[in-house]
N, C-alpha and C positions, 0 to 999 in steps of 0.2 A: 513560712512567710507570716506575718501578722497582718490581722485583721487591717487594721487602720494605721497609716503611717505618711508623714509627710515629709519630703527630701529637697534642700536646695539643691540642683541638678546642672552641669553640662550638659549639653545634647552636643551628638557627630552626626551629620548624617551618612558618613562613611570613615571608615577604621583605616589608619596610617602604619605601616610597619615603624617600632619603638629600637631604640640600643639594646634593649634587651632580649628582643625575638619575640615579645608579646606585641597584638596589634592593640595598637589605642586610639583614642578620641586626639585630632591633628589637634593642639593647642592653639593656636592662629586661627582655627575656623570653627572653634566650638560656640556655640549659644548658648546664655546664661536661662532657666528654667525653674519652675517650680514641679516636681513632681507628685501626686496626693492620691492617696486611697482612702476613699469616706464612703461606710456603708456600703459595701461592695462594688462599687464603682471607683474607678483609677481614671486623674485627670491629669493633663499635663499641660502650665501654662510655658508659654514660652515667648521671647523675646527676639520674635519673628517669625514671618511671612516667608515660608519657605518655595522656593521657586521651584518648576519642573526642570530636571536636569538636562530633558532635551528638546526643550520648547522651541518652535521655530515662531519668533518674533516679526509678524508680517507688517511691513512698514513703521514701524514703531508703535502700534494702537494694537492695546490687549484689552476683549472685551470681557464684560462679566469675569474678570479676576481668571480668564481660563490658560494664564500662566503660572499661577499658585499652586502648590502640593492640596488637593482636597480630602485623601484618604492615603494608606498606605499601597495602595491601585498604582496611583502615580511617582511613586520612588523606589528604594531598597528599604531595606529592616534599620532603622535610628539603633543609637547607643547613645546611654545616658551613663554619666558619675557621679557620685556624689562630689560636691564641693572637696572634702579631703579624699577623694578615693577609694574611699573603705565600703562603697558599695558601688555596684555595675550593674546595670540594667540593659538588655535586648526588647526594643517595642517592635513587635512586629505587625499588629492588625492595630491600626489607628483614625480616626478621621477629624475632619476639623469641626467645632460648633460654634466656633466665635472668633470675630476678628474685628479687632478697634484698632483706629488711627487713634495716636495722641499726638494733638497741639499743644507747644507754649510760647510765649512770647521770645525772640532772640533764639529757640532752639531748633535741632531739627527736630523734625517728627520720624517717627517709624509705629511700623505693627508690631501689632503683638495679636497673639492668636493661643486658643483654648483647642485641645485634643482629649476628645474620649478616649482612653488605650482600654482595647479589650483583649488584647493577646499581648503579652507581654515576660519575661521571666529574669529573674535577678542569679548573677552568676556569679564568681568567683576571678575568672578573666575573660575576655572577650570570646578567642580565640583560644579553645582546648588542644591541646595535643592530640595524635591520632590513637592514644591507648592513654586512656585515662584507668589507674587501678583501681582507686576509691574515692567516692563522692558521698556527704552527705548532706541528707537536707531536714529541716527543721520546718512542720509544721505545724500551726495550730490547729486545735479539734481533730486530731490522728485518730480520733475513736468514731468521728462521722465516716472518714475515711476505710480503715481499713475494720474497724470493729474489733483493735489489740483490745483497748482495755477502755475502764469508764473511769472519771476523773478522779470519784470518790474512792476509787482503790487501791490499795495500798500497793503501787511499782513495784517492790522487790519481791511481790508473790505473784505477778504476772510475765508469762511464759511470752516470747517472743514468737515470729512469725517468721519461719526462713524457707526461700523460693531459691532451689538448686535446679542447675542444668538448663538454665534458660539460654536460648543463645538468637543474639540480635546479631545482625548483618554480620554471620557467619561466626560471631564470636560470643563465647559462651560466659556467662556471667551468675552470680549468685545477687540474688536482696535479700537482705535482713530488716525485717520492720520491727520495729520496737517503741512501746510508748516511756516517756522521760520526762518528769517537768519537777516545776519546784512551787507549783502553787495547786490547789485545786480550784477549777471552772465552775461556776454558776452555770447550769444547763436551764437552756430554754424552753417552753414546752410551745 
């Protein structure tokens, strides 16, 4: 994942089965978005006020906004796209910190509202299969992480890391960790 990245985004708040057998974002009810990682924090604006799915509306008067989504408390897990697709995002720990009305003359109005995501991860498709054989993932500072290598050294004389015979919910798997890049890091002190 990089450091800092910003995406023009779809948001679903729930996943449609596709022609293909992949689930996706329903195109008819997706919300257009901005999604941003600045400085370790990840924000997501969006172009709308999302409602509680099973608010009961008591005479028509809802006070203090307490029909509104405030945190990810009062929904399921969002999915985000990128504009072309070529990236997919699960938010799963979110809350709100901003919400403006905009007026203009002759238009309607609507909200729009600002989301801290703190739990969140970018995948591949929504929805995995029940036996996935190989997955990999690409991060930056691998060497804070797992301590394979340090930036200034030279890749092809560093020894990989491989974790045999692990096995998650009943099913045994191998990791290979390895460091790869094509530039060397400025490290910070």
């Amino acid at each position: 994942m990089r450091d800092d990245f910003s995406f023009p985004v779809f948001v679903g708040y729930e996943l449609m089965n596709t022609k293909s057998g992949i689930k996706g974002i329903d195109p008819n009810k997706r919300i257009a978005g901005q999604l941003t990682r600045s400085h370790g924090a990840t924000y997501l604006d969006l172009a709308d006020a999302p409602e509680k799915k099973m608010y009961q509306h008591n005479d028509g008067i809802t006070y203090n906004n307490n029909d509104r989504v405030i945190s990810n408390g009062d929904t399921n897990n969002w999915y985000a796209t990128s504009w072309d697709g070529s990236r997919l995002f699960i938010l799963r720990k979110f809350f709100n910190i901003d919400s403006k009305m905009h007026f203009a003359y002759n238009h309607f109005s609507e909200e729009t509202t600002k989301w801290l995501i703190t739990d969140f991860e970018m995948v591949s498709q929504f929805m995995l299969t029940d036996e996935v054989y190989q997955a990999k993932l690409y991060m930056d500072h691998i060497f804070s992480w797992f301590r394979v290598y340090n930036p200034n050294q030279d890749l092809s004389k560093v020894n990989s890391i491989e974790y045999n015979d692990l096995i998650f919910q009943e099913k045994k798997l191998k990791i290979l960790v390895r460091g790869e890049g094509n530039q060397k890091q400025v490290l910070l002190s």
